[in-house]
NUKOL-211156 format. One line per 4 residues: number of its first residue (from 0); their letters; for each residue z, x, y of N, C-alpha, C. Coordinates in steps of 0.2 Angstrom, whole numbers. Layout:
NUM) a) Z/X/Y/Z/X/Y/Z/X/Y | ...
//
This chain:
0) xxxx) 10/-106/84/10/-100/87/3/-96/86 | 1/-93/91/-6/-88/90/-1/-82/90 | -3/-78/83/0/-73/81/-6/-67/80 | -4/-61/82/-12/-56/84/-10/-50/78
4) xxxx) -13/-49/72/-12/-42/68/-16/-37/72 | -15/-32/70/-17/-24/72/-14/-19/66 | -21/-17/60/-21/-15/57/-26/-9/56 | -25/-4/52/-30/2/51/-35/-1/48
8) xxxx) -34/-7/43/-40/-8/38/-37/-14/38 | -42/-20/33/-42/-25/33/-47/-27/27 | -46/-31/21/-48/-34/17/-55/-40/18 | -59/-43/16/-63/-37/11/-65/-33/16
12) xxxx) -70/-27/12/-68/-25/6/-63/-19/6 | -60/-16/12/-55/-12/10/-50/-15/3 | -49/-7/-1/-45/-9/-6/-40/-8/-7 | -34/-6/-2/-29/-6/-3/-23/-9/-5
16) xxxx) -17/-9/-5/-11/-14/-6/-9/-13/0 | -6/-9/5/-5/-13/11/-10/-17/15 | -16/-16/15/-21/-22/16/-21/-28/14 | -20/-28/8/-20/-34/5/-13/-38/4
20) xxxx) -8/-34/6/-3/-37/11/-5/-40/18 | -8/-38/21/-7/-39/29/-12/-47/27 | -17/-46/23/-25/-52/22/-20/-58/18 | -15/-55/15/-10/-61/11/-5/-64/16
24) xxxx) -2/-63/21/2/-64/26/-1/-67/31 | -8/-65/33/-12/-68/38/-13/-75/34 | -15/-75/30/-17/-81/24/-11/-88/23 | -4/-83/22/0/-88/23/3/-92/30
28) xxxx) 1/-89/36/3/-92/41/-4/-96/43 | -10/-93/41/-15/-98/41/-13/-107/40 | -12/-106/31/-11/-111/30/-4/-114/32 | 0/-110/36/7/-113/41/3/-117/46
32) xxxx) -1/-115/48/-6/-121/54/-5/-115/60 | -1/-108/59/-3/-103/65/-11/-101/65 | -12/-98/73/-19/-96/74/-15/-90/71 | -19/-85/68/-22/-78/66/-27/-75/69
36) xxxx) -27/-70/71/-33/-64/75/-29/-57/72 | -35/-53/71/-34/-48/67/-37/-43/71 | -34/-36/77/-38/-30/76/-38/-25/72 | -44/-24/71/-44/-19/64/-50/-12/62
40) xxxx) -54/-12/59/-58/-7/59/-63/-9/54 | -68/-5/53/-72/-5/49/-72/0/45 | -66/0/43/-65/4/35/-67/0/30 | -70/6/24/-71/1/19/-67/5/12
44) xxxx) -66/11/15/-64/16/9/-60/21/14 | -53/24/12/-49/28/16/-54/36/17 | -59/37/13/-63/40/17/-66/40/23 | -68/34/25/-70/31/32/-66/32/37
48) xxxx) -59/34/39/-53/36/40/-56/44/45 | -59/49/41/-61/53/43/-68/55/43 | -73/52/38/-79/52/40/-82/47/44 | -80/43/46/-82/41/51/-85/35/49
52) xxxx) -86/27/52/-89/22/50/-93/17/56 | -98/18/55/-100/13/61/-111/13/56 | -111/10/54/-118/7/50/-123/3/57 | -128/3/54/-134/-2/58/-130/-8/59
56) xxxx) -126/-10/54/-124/-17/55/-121/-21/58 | -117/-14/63/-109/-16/66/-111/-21/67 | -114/-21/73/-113/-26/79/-114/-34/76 | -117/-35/71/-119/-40/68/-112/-42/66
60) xxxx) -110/-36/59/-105/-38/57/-97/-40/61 | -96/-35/68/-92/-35/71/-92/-43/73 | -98/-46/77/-100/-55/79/-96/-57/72 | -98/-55/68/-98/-62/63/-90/-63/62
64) xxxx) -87/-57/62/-81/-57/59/-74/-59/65 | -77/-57/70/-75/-62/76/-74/-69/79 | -79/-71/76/-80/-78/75/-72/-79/71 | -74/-77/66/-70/-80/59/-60/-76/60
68) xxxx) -60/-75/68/-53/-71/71/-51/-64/69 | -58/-58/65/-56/-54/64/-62/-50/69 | -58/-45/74/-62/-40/75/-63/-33/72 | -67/-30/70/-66/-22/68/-70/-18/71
72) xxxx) -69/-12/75/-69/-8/76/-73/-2/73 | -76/3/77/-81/8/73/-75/13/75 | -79/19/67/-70/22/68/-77/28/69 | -73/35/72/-77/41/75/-73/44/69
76) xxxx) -82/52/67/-80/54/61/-74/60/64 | -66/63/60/-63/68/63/-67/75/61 | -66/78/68/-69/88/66/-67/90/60 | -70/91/56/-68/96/50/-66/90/45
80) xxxx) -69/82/43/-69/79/41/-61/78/37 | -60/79/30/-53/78/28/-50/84/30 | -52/89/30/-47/96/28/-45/95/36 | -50/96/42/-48/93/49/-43/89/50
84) xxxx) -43/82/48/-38/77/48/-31/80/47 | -31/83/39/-26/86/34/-23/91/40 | -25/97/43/-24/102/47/-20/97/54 | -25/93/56/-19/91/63/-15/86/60
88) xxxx) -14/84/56/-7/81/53/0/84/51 | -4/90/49/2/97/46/4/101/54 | -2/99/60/0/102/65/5/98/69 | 5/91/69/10/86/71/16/86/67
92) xxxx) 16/87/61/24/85/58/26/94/59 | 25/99/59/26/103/64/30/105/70 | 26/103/75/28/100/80/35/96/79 | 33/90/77/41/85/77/46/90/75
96) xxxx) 44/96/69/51/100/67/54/103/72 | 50/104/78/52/111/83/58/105/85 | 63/109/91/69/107/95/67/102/100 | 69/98/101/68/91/104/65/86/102
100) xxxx) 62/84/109/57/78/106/53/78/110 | 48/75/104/41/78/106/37/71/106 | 40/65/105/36/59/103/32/59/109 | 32/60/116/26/60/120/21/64/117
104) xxxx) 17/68/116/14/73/115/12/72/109 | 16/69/104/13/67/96/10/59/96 | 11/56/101/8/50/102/3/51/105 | 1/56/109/-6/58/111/-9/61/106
108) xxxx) -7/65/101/-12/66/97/-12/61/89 | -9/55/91/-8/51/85/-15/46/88 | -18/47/92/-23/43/94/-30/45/90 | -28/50/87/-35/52/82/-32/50/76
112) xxxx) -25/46/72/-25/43/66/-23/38/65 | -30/35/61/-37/37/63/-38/37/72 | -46/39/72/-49/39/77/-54/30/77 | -51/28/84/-55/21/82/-57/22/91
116) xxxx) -64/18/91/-65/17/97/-65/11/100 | -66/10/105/-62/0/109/-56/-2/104 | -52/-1/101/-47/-3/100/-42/-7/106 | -41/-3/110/-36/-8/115/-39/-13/118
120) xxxx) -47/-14/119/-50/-19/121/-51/-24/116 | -50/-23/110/-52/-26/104/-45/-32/104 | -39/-28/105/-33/-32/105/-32/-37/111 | -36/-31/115/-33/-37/122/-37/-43/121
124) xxxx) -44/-43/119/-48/-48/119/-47/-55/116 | -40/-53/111/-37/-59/109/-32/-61/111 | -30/-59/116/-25/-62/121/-27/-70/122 | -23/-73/126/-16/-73/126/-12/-74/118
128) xxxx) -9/-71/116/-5/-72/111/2/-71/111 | 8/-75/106/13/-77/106/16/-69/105 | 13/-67/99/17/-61/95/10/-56/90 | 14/-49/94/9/-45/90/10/-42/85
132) xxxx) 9/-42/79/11/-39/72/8/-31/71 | 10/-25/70/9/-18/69/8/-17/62 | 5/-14/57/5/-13/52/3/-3/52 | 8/0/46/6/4/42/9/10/49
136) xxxx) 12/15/46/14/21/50/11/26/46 | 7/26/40/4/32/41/-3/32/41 | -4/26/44/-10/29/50/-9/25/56 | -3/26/59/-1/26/66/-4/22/73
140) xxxx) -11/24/74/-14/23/80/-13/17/80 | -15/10/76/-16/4/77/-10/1/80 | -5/3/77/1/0/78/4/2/83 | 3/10/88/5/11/93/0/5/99
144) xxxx) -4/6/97/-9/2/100/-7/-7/104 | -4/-9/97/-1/-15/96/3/-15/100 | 7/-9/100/17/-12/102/14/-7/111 | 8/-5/113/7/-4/121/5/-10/125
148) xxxx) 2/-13/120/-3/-20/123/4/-25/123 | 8/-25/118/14/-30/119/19/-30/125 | 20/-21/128/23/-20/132/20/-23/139 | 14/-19/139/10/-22/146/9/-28/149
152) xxxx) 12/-33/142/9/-44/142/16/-45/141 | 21/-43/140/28/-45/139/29/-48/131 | 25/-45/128/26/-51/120/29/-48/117 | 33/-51/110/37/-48/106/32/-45/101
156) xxxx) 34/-37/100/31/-33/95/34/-32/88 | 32/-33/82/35/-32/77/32/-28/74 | 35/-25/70/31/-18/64/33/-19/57 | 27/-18/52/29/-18/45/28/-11/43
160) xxxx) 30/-4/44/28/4/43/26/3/36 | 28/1/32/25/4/24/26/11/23 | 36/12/24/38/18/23/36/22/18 | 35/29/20/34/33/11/40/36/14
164) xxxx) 45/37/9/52/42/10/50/45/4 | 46/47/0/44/51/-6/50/52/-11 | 53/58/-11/59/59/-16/64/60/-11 | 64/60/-4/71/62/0/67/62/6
168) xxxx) 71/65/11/72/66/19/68/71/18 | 68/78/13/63/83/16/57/84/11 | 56/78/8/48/75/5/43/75/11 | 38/78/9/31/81/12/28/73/14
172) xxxx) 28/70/10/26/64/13/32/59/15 | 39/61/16/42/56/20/41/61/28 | 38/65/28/39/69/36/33/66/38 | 28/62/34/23/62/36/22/54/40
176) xxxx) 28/51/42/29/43/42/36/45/45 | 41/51/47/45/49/49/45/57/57 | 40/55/62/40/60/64/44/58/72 | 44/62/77/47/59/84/45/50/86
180) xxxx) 39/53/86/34/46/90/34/39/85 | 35/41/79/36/36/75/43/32/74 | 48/39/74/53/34/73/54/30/82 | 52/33/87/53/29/93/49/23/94
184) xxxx) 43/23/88/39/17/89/44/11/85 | 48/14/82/51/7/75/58/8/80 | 59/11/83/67/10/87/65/6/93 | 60/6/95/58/1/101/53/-4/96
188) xxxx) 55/-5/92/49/-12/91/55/-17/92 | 52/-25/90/56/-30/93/62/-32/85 | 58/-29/82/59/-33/73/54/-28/67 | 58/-25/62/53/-21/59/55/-25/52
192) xxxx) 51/-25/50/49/-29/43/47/-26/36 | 48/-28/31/51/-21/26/51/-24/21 | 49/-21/14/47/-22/7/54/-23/3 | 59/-16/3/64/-18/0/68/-14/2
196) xxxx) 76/-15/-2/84/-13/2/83/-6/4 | 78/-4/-1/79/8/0/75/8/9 | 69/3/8/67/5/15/70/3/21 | 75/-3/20/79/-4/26/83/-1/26
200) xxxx) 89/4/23/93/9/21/90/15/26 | 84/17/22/81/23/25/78/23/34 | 76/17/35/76/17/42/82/14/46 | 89/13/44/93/13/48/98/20/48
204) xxxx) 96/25/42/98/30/44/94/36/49 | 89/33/52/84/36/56/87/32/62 | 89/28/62/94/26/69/90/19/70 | 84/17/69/82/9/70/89/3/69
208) xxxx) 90/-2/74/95/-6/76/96/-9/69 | 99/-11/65/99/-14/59/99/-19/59 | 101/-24/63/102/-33/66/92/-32/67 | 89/-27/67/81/-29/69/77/-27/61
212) xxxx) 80/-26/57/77/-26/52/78/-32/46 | 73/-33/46/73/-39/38/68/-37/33 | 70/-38/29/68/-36/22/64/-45/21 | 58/-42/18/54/-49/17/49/-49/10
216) xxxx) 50/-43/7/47/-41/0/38/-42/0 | 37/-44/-8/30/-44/-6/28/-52/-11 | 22/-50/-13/20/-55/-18/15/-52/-22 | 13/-57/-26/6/-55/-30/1/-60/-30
220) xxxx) -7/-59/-29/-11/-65/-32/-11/-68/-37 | -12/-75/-37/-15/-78/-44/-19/-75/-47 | -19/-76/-55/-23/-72/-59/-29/-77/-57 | -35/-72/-56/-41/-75/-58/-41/-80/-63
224) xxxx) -47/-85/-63/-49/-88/-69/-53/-85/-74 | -54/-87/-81/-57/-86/-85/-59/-76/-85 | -54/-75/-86/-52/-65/-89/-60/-65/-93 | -64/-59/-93/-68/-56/-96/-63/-54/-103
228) xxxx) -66/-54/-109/-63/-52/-116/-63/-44/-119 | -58/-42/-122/-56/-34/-121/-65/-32/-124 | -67/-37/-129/-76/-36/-131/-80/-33/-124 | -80/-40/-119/-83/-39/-113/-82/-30/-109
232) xxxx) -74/-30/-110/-74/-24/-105/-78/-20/-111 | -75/-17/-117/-77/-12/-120/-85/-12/-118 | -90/-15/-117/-97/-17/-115/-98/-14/-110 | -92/-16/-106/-94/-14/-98/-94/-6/-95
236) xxxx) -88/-5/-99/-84/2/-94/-83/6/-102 | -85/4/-107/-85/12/-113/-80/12/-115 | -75/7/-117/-69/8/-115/-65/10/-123 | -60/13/-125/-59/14/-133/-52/8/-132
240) xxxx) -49/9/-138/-47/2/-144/-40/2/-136 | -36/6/-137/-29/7/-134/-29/13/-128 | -25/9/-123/-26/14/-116/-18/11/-113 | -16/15/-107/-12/14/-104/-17/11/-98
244) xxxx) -14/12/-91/-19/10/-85/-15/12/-78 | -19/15/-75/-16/16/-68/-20/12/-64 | -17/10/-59/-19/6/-54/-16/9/-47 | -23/11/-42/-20/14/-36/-25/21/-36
248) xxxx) -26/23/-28/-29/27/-28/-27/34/-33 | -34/39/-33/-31/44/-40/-30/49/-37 | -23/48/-34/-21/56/-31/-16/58/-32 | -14/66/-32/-6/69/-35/0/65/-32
252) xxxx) 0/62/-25/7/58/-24/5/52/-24 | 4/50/-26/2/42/-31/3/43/-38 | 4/50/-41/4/49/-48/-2/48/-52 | -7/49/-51/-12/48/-56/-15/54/-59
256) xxxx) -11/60/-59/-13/67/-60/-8/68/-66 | -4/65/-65/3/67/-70/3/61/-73 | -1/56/-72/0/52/-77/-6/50/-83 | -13/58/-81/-17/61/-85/-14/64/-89
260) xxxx) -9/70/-85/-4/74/-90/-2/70/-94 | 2/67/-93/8/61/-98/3/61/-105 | -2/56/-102/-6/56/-111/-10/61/-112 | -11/67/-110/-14/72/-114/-8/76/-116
264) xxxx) 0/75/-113/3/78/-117/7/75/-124 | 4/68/-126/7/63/-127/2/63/-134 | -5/67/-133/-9/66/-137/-9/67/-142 | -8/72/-146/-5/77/-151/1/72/-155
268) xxxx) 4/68/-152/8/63/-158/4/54/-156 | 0/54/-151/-6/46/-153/-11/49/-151 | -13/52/-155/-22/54/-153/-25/49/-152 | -23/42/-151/-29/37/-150/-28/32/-143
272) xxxx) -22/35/-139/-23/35/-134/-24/37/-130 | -26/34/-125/-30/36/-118/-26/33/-110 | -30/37/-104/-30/33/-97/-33/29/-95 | -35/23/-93/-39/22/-89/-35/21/-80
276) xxxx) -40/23/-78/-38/24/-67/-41/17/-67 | -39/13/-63/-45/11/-58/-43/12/-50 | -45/11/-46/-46/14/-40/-49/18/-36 | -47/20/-29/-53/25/-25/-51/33/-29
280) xxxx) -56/37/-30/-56/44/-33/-54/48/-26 | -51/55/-26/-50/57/-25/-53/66/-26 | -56/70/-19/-58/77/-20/-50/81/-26 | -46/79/-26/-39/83/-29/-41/80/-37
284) xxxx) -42/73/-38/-43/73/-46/-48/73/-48 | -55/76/-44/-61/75/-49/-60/83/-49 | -56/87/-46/-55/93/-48/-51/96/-54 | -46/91/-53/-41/91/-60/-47/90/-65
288) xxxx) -50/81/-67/-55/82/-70/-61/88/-73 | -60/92/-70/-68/97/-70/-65/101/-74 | -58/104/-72/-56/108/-75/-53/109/-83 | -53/100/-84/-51/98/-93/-56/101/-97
292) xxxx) -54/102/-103/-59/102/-106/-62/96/-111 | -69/93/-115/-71/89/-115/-67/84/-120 | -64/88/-123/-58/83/-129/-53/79/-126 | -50/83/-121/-46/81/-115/-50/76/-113
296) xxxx) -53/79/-108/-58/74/-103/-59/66/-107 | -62/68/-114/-63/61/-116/-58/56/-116 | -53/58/-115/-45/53/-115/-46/50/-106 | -46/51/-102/-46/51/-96/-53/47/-94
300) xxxx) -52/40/-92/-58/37/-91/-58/34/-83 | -59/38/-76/-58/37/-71/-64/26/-68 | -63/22/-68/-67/18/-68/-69/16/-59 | -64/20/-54/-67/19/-48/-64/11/-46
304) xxxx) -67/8/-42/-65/0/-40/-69/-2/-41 | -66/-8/-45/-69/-13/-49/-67/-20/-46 | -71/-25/-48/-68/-32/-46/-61/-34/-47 | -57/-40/-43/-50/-41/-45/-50/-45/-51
308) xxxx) -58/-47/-56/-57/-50/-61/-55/-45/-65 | -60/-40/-68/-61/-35/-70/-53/-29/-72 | -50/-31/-64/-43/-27/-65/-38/-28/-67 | -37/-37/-68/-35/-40/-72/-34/-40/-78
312) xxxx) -40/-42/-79/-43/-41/-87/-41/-33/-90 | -42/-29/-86/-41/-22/-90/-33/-21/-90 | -30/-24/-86/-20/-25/-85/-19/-26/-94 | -22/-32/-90/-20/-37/-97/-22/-36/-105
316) xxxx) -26/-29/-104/-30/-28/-112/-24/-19/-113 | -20/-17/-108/-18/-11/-109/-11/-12/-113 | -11/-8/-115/-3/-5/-117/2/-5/-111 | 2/-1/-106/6/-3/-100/4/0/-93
320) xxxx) 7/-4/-89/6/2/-81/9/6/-79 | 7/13/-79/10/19/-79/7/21/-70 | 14/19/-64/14/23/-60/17/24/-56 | 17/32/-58/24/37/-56/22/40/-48
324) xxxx) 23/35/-46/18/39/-38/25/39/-33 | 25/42/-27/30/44/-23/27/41/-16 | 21/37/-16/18/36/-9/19/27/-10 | 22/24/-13/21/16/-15/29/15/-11
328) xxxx) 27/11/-5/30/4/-1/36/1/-9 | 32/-2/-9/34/-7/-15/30/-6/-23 | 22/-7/-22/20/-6/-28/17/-13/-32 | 14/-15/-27/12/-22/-29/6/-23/-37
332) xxxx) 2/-16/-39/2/-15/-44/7/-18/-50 | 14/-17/-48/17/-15/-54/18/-25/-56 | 17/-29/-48/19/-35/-50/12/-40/-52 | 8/-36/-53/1/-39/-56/1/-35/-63
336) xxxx) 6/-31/-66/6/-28/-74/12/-35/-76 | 16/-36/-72/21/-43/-74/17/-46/-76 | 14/-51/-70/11/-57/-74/7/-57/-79 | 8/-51/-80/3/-52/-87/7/-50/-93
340) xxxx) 11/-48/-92/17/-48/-97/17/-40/-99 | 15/-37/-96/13/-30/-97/22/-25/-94 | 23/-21/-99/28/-17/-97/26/-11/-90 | 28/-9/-87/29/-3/-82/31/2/-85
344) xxxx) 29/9/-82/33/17/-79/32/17/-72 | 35/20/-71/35/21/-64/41/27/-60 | 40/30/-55/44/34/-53/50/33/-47 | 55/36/-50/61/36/-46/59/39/-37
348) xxxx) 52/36/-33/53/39/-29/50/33/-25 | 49/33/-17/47/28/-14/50/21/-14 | 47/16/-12/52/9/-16/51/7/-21 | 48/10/-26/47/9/-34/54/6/-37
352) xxxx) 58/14/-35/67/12/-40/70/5/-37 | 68/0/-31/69/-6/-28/66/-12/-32 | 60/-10/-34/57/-16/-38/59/-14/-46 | 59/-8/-48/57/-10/-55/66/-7/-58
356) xxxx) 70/-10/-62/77/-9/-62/76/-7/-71 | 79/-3/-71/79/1/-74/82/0/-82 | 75/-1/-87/79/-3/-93/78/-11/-95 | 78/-15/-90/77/-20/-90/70/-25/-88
360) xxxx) 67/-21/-85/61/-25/-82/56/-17/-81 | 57/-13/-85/51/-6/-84/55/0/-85 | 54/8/-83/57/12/-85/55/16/-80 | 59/21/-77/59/26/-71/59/31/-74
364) xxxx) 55/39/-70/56/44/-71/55/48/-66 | 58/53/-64/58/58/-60/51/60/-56 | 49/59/-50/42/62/-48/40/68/-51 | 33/68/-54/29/75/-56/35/76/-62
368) xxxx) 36/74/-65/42/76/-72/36/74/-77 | 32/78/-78/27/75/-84/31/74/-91 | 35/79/-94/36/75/-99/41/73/-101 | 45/69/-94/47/64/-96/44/56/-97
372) xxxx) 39/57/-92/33/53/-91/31/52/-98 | 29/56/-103/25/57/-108/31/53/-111 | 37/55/-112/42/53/-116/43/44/-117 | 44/41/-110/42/35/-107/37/31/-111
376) xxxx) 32/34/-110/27/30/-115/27/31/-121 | 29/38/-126/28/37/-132/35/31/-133 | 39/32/-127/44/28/-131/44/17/-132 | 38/17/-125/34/9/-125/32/10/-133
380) xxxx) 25/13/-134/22/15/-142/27/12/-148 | 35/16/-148/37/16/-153/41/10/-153 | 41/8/-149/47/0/-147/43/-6/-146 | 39/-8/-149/36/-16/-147/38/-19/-144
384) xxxx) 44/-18/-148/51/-25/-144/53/-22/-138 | 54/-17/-137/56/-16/-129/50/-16/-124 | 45/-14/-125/39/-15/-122/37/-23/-120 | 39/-26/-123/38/-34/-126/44/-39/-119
388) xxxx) 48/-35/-120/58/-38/-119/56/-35/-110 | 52/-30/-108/52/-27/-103/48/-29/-99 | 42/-31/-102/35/-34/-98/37/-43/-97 | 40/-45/-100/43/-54/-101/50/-53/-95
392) xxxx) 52/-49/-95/58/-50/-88/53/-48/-83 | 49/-44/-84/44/-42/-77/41/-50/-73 | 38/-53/-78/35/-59/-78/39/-65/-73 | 46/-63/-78/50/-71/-75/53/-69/-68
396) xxxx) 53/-61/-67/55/-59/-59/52/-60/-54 | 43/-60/-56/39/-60/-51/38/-68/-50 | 39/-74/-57/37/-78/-53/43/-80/-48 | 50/-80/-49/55/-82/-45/57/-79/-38
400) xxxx) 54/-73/-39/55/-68/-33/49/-67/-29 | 45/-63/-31/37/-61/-28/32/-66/-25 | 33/-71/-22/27/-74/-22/26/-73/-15 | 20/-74/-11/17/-74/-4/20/-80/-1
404) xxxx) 23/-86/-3/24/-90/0/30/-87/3 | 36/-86/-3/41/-82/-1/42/-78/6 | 36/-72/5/34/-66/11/33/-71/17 | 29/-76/18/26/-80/24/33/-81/26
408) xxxx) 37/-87/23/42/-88/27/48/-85/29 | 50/-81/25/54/-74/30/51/-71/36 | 47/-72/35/43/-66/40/39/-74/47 | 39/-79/47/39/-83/50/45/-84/52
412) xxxx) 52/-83/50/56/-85/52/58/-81/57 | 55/-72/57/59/-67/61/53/-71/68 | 47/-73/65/42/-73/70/45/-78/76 | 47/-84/73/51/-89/79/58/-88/81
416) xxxx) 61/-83/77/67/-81/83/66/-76/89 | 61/-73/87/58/-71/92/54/-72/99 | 50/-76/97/47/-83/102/50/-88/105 | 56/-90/101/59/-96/101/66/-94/100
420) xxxx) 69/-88/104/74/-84/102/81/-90/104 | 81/-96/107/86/-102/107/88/-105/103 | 81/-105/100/80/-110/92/83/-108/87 | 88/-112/85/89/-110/79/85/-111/74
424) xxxx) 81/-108/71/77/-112/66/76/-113/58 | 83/-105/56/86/-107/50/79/-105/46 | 78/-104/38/75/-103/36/69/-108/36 | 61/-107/38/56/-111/40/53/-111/31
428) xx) 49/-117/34/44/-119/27/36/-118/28 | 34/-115/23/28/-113/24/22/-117/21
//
């Protein structure tokens, strides 16, 4: 099959987890012997989203990567940069509140998130293709994008949204992924594809066909070779003896705010512990930051994006991974603190409570509940053994359930009942 992605971002270097989902999937049907073509953009950081991305380089870049079946797209900066984007996003779920429906109208204005330019020509370019694959509803354009072009050529359209249901139905960032034009882009897609049971659940009480949804989870990459030594890091990034770690961008619904509260309010009974972040920064924490004072602050070690060696290596040198975020799909972080035998926190919000169960493989708490958060990890600290007992069932989970190989062949199989809708084709080999 020639199979066509349509994503907001795309790996390297964008660093995301649903990126690195769609480049892990691309990858597995690679190696199935499907053609893959990818439209996509020239994001490299979700600020480029709205300040805009297009370098001396494009053109060069755009060639090369076209050659190699990815095109990317220069993306236009939005008015009034994030506050801008922020304001017509609050003005669109708005909207969707008023009486009726409003998906025309929010689809016209869903064509600035982001703002990309030749996009449709980008997709068409890799025509003829079998089947087009949509990624990511909360940044929308690409994907409406995808499921137009599939209409106008007759192809089957599928969608992976990468629901955020946050804490419920009237969470601020589930209104932001579940608006008119969205839910009628997943009620007309061909097949929606989905991390785990809470986001199939949540989108069938939106009214999406249930016979069209399949659950196809996620995976994680092999650990790099040869890990840098805890010596090495402390060398590199300053780093002190014992630390917890977050992985993911560092913003209040992701939980990297409350999960600086957790150990600064944690510090007073382990004054020797610390946070380390890795990840993109955000204007909301370097403002939290500013406002610490420096005894605080020095616990808090924001390290930015680092290599996938480096973030390994610092998984595997921490105490655990603490995150309590409400914007995680699934939380593919939490399945790279397994393999390394590292325990979880995590919160009762998003698909988190789907991967990590509760007690046996991690510990769950309330979003924005700092101190039950705090509570959480003094209780890792004072339990070896349960810390120990938690991060070793993390391990044997992911390697029996998690893997990419797994993800390719589910998601191949929805792709040739589709194509091949006479064929029975029973679960396929990847």
């Amino acid at each position: 099959m020639r199979i066509l992605f349509v994503s907001p971002a795309y790996p390297p270097p964008f660093p995301g987890g649903g990126e690195r989902f769609v480049g892990a999937l691309a990858n597995e049907m690679h190696t199935a012997g499907h053609q893959i073509a990818v439209a996509t953009t020239l994001a490299q950081r979700e600020r480029d989203f709205w300040a805009g991305r297009s370098d001396a380089s494009t053109s060069d870049r755009q060639a090369a990567d076209a050659s190699q079946g990815v095109m990317r797209c220069t993306l236009r900066p939005f008015p009034g940069g994030r506050v801008g984007l922020l304001l017509w996003r609050k003005l669109m779920v708005i909207a969707s509140s008023l009486p009726g429906n409003h998906a025309r109208c929010l689809q016209s204005m869903a064509h600035r998130v982001p703002s990309i330019r030749d996009l449709t020509p980008a997709v068409e370019g890799f025509l003829p293709a079998d089947l087009i694959h949509g990624f990511n509803l909360s940044w929308e354009y690409p994907a409406l994008v995808g499921r137009e072009v599939a209409r106008r050529y007759g192809i089957p359209y599928v969608i992976t949204p990468f629901m955020h249901f946050g804490t419920g139905a009237s969470d601020r960032v589930a209104r932001n992924t579940t608006m008119d034009h969205q839910i009628e882009l997943l009620r007309t897609s061909d097949a929606v594809l989905v991390l785990t049971d809470l986001e199939r659940d949540g989108l069938a009480k939106l009214g999406v066909p249930q016979q069209r949804i399949t659950i196809i989870g996620a995976g994680v990459d092999p650990i790099p070779n040869r890990l840098p030594s805890l010596d090495d890091l402390r060398g590199t990034f300053q780093l002190p003896d014992r630390f917890f770690i977050f992985v993911g961008r560092n913003s209040y619904d992701k939980g990297a705010i409350h999960a600086a509260e957790g150990v600064l309010s944690m510090s007073r009974h382990a004054p020797h512990r610390h946070l380390v972040l890795v990840g993109q920064t955000t204007p909301e924490f370097d403002r939290f930051l500013k406002r610490l004072g420096p005894t605080d602050r020095g616990l808090i070690h924001p390290l930015g994006i680092v290599s996938e060696t480096d973030k390994h290596a610092l998984i595997r040198a921490s105490d655990a991974l603490v995150l309590p975020s409400r914007t995680d799909s699934f939380g593919i972080a939490i399945l790279e603190a397994w393999v390394h035998g590292r325990p979880v926190v995590g919160a009762k919000a998003g698909g988190i409570p789907a991967v990590i169960d509760e007690g046996r493989n991690g510990l769950l708490v309330p979003f924005g509940d700092v101190q039950a958060l705090s509570e959480a990890m003094m209780r890792l600290l004072a339990n070896p053994t349960l810390a120990t007992t938690l991060g070793e069932e993390g391990r044997k989970q992911t390697a029996n359930s998690y893997t990419w190989q797994q993800v390719g062949c589910r998601a191949l199989g929805v792709y040739q009942s589709l194509v091949h809708p006479s064929t029975d084709t029973g679960q396929p080999a990847v």
